[in-house]
N, C-alpha and C positions, 0 to 999 in steps of 0.2 A: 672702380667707377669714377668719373671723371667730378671732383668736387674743388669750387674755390668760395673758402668764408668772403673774401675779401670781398665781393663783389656782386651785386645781382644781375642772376644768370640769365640768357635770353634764351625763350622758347623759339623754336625753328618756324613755328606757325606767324610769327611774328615778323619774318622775312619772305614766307612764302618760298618756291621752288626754284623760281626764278630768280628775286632778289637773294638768297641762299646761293646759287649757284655763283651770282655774279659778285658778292662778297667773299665769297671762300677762293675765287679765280684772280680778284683785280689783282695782286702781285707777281702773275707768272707772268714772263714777256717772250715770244719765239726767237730761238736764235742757232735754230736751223733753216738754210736756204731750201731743205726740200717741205719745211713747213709754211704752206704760202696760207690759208687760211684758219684758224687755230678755234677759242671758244669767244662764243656769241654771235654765229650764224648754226643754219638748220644741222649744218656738217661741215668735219673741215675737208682741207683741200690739202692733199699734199702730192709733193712732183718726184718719181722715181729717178728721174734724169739718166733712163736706160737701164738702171739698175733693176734686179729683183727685189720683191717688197716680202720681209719676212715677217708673221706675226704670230704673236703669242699670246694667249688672255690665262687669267688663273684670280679663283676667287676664295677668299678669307673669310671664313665665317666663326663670329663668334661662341666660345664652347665647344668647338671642333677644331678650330687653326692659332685658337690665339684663346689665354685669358686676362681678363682685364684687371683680377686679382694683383697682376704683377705685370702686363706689358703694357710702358706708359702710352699713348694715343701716340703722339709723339714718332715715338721709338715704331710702332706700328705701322705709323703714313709711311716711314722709311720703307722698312721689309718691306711692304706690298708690292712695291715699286723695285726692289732691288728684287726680289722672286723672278720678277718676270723679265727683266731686265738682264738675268743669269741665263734665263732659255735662249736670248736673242744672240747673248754671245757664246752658248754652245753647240750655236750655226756656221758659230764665224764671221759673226754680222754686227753690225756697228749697230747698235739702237739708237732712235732718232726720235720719236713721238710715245705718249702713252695716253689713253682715255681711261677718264678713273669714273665710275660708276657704284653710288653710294645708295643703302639701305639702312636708316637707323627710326631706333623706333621713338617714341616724345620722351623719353628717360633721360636722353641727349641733348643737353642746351647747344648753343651757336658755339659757344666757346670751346665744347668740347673735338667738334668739328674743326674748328679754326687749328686747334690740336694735330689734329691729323694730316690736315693740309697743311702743317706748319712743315711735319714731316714728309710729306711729298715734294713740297716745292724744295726742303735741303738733298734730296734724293736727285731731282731735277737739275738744279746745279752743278752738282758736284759728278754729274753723268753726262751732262750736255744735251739732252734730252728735253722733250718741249710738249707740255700739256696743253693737247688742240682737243678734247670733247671729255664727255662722260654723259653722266645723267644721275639723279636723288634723288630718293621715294621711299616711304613710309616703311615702314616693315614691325609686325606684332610681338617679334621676338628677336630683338637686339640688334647686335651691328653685324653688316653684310658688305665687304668692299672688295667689290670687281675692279682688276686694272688689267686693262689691256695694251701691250707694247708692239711697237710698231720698228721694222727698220729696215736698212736698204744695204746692198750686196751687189758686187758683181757675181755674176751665176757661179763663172769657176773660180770664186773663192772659198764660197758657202762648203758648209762640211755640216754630211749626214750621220745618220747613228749606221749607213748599212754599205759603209766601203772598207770594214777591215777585210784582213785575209790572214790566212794561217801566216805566223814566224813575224806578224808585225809585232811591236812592243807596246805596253799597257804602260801609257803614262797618268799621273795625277797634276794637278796644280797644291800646294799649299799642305795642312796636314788636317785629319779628318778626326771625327770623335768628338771635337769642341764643342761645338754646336749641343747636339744632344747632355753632356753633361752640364752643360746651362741651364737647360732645361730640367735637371733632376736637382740642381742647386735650388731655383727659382721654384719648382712644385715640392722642396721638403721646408724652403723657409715659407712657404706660401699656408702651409699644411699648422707648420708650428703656430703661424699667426691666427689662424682660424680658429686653433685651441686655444691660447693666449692673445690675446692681440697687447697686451703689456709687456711680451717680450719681444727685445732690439731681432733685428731678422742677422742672421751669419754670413754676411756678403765680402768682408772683407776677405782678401786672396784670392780670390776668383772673378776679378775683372776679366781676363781673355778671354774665356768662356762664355762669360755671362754675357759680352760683348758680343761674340760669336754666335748666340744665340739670338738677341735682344735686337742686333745691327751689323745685321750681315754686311759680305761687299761681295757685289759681282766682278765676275773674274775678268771683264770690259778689255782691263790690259792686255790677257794673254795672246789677242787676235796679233797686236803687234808685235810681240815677242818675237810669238815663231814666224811673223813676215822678216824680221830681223835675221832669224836664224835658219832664213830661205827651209824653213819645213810647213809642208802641207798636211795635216793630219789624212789618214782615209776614214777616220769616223770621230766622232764626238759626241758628247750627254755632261747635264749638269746631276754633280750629287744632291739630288734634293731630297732622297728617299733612300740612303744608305748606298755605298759603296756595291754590298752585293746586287743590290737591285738591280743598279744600274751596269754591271758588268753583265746582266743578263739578260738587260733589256738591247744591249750592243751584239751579244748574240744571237739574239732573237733577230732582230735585223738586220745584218751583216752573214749569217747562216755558220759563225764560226763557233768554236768554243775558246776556254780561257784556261790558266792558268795563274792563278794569285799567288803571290808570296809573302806569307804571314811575316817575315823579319822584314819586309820590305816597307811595309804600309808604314807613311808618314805619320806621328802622331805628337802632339806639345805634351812635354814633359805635364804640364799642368791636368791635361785631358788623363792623361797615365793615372797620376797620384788621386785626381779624385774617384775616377772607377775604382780605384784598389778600397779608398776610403767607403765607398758606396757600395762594396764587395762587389762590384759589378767585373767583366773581362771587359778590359779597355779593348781588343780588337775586335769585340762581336759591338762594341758602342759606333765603333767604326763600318763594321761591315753592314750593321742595320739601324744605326742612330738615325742618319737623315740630316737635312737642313745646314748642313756644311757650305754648299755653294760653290766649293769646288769645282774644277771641269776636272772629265773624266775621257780620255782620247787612246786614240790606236795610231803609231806613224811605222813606217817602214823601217826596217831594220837596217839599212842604209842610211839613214839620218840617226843612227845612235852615237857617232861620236860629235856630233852637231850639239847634243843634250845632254849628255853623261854626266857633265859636271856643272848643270846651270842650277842657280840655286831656288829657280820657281820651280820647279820639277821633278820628281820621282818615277821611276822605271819601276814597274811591282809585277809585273807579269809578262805574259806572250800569249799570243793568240795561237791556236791550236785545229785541228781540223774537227769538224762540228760535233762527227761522234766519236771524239774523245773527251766530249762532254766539260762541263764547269767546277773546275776544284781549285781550292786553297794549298797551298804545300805547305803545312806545318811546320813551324822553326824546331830545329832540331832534329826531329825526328823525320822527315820527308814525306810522312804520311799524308796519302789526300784527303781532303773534307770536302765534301758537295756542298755546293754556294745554293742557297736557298734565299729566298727573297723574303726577307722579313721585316723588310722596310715599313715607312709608314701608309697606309692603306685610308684612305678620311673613310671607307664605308665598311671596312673590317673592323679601325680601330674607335667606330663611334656605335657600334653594336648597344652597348649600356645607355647612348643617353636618351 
């Protein structure tokens, strides 16, 4: 929870909704041309300029998506904003706007706000992206942040989850597993302090991770990449919910099946060493950890030697005809394993609270 000795905190009731909003906005400026009206009219305005307008929304709730035991405010205006901001470019679509829409309850002084939007506006920047609305209202049980992304495409650019075909290739971006073992770094030091709060937390070694977890980045780049490397994906998904999930959910839409290959799956040496540490199977962290951010794409087997050797990229599977169904090929042994979705679920995996 958000605390500073230094200084006396201000109550939100104290700005009101309005004056709240319009302090927490005065430092974003627009500085996209399709953003023509932004915040502080009824709605904004903005200009497709022929393009297709793609959008995304996804919403953070506290105790379910985030704990504030250990995810600085900060660190959280980021992710919010990079979540959604990953969906836009595993369209294939440049993001251009977002509206952030906030729920917290009077537990929250101004500052701890200012917190948050401190991390949306570096989110902002550093994505080119331009904060035209939202809205902020009370809530009796903690903090609740909607952001919604906004962007624009030419039609035959944009790439679905439902244009693969058998014999296409299963590429990834980046390597997968991090994320999630950040999260078991960040809930066993989080667990010890509860017990002790006199003992130092064990964070040293495990920047990447914790990074990966804590501050993500979306994968913004890779649209230009493969415009560089004249390849069109026939479908796309970001890994936000594990590896398997989302090979399944490509299936599902697309009418194909897969093929994975367990030696294939990218993973940091770091992500490796702490599952083994945490007796965990570093490739089932991979295949249902989540929150990696990674894109997850199908291209034609025709453009394999375009990618073979780029170093954003791994090849891990092929697509297969539908009922020959969804399997892992085991290293070594060639055995199949059924890909099952064991991703994260917010209504499966909040059953307890």
């Amino acid at each position: 929870m958000f605390e500073d000795k230094s200084q006396e905190l201000t109550p939100i009731s104290k700005l009101g909704e309005f004056g709240l909003i319009k302090h927490l906005t005065e430092h974003f400026s627009l500085s996209n041309a399709s953003s023509e009206v932004g915040v502080g009219d009824d709605a904004a305005i903005l200009s497709s300029e022929n393009k297709k307008v793609v959008i995304t929304t996804d919403i953070l709730t506290e105790g379910v998506h985030f704990n504030l035991g250990y995810v600085p405010l900060k660190h959280l205006g980021y992710k919010a904003v990079v979540v959604n901001l990953s969906d836009i470019a595993a369209m294939n679509a440049t993001p251009t706007q977002i509206l952030v829409s906030l729920a917290v309850s009077n537990r929250f002084p101004v500052e701890a706000l200012e917190e948050i939007y401190a991390g949306i506006h570096t989110a902002c920047k550093k994505y080119n992206v331009d904060l035209v609305g939202g809205d902020t209202t009370s809530s009796n049980s903690g903090l609740v942040l909607s952001i919604t992304a906004i962007g624009f495409e030419n039609e035959d650019a944009i790439v679905k989850r439902t244009g693969a075909k058998p014999n296409d290739l299963l590429v990834v971006t980046g390597d997968l597993g991090g994320a999630y073992m950040g999260l078991q770094i960040l809930e066993r030091e989080h667990a010890v302090y509860l017990s002790n709060p006199n003992m130092q937390p064990e964070m040293e070694g495990y920047d990447y991770i914790l990074e990966k977890q804590l501050k993500p980045e979306a994968r913004t780049d890779i649209k230009n990449i493969l415009k560089e490397l004249d390849i069109k994906p026939t479908s796309m998904i970001d890994i936000s919910d594990g590896l398997a999930s989302e090979i399944l959910h490509i299936s599902d839409q697309s009418k194909v099946g897969f093929r994975l290959y367990e030696e294939k799956i990218p993973m940091d040496s770091l992500s490796i060493s702490t599952a083994d540490e945490m007796n965990l199977n570093p490739v089932m962290t991979a295949l249902s950890g989540g929150e990696d951010y990674e894109l997850l794409f199908t291209i034609s087997p025709n453009d394999f030697d375009k990618i073979k050797n780029h170093p954003d990229f791994t090849i891990i599977g092929h697509a297969v005809e539908k009922e020959d169904g969804n399997f892992m090929v085991a290293r070594g042994s060639n055995q199949l394993v059924a890909l099952t979705a064991q991703g994260w679920d917010a209504f499966l995996n909040n059953q307890s609270n």
